[in-house]
C-alpha positions in Angstrom: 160.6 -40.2 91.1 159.2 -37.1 89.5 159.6 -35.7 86.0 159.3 -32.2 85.5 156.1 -31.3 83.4 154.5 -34.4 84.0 152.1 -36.1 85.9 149.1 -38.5 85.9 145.1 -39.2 85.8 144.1 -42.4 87.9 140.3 -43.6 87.7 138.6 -42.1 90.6 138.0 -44.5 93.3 135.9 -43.0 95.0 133.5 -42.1 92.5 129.9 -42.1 93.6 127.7 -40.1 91.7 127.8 -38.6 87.9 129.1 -35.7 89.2 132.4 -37.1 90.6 134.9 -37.1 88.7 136.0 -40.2 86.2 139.6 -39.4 87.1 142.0 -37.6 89.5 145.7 -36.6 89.3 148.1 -34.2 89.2 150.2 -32.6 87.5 154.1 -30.7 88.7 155.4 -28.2 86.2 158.5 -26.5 86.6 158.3 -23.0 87.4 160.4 -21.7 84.7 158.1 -23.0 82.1 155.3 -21.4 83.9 157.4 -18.2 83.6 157.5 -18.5 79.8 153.9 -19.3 79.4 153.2 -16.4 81.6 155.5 -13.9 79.5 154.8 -15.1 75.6 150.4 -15.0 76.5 148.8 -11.8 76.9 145.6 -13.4 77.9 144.6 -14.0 81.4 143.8 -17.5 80.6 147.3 -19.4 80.4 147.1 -21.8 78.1 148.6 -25.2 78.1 149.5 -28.0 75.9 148.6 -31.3 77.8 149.6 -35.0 76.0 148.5 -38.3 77.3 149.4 -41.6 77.2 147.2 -44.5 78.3 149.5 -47.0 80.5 148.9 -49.7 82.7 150.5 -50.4 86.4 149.9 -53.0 88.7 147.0 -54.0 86.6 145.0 -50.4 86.5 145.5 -48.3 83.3 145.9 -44.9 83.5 146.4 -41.6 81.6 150.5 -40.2 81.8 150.5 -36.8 80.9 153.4 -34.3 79.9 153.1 -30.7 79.7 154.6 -28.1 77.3 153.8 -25.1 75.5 151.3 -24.5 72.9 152.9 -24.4 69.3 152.0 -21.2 67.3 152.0 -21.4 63.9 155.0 -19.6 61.9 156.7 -20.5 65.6 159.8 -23.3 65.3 159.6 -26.0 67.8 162.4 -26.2 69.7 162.1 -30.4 69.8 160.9 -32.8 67.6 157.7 -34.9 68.6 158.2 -36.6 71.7 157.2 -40.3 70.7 155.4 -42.3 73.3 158.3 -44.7 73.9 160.8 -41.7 74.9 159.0 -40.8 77.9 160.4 -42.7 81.3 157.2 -43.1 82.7 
């Protein structure tokens, strides 16, 4: 099942040399948020607010991740603090 604006970092398997990665993933936001991003940066460079969670499946941890916009100060958040425990993954 997906979740919108998540998405996870496994350790890389098939890591060979320093320059391979430690981990891979991905990451499926919807486009709406991407929209929004888009409109409220002027900068070319969107920027976006990543959270992770170190979980374990089938005996390999890994790194869940949630995506969201950046908080600006003076700006009121439109959700409290997601706590760990609250995410279905």
């Amino acid at each position: 099942m997906d979740y919108p604006n998540s998405g996870a970092l496994w350790p890389n398997q098939k890591r060979e040399t320093e320059k391979h990665p430690n981990s891979t993933g991905s990451i499926k936001i919807e486009r709406g948020l991407l929209k929004e991003m888009m409109a409220s940066q002027d900068n070319e460079l969107i920027e976006i607010l990543l959270s992770g969670w170190t979980k374990e499946w089938q005996g390999k941890k890994y790194v869940s991740l949630k995506a969201s916009k950046p908080y600006k100060k003076g700006e009121q958040q439109s959700k409290p603090p997601v706590d760990e425990d609250d995410i279905p993954f």
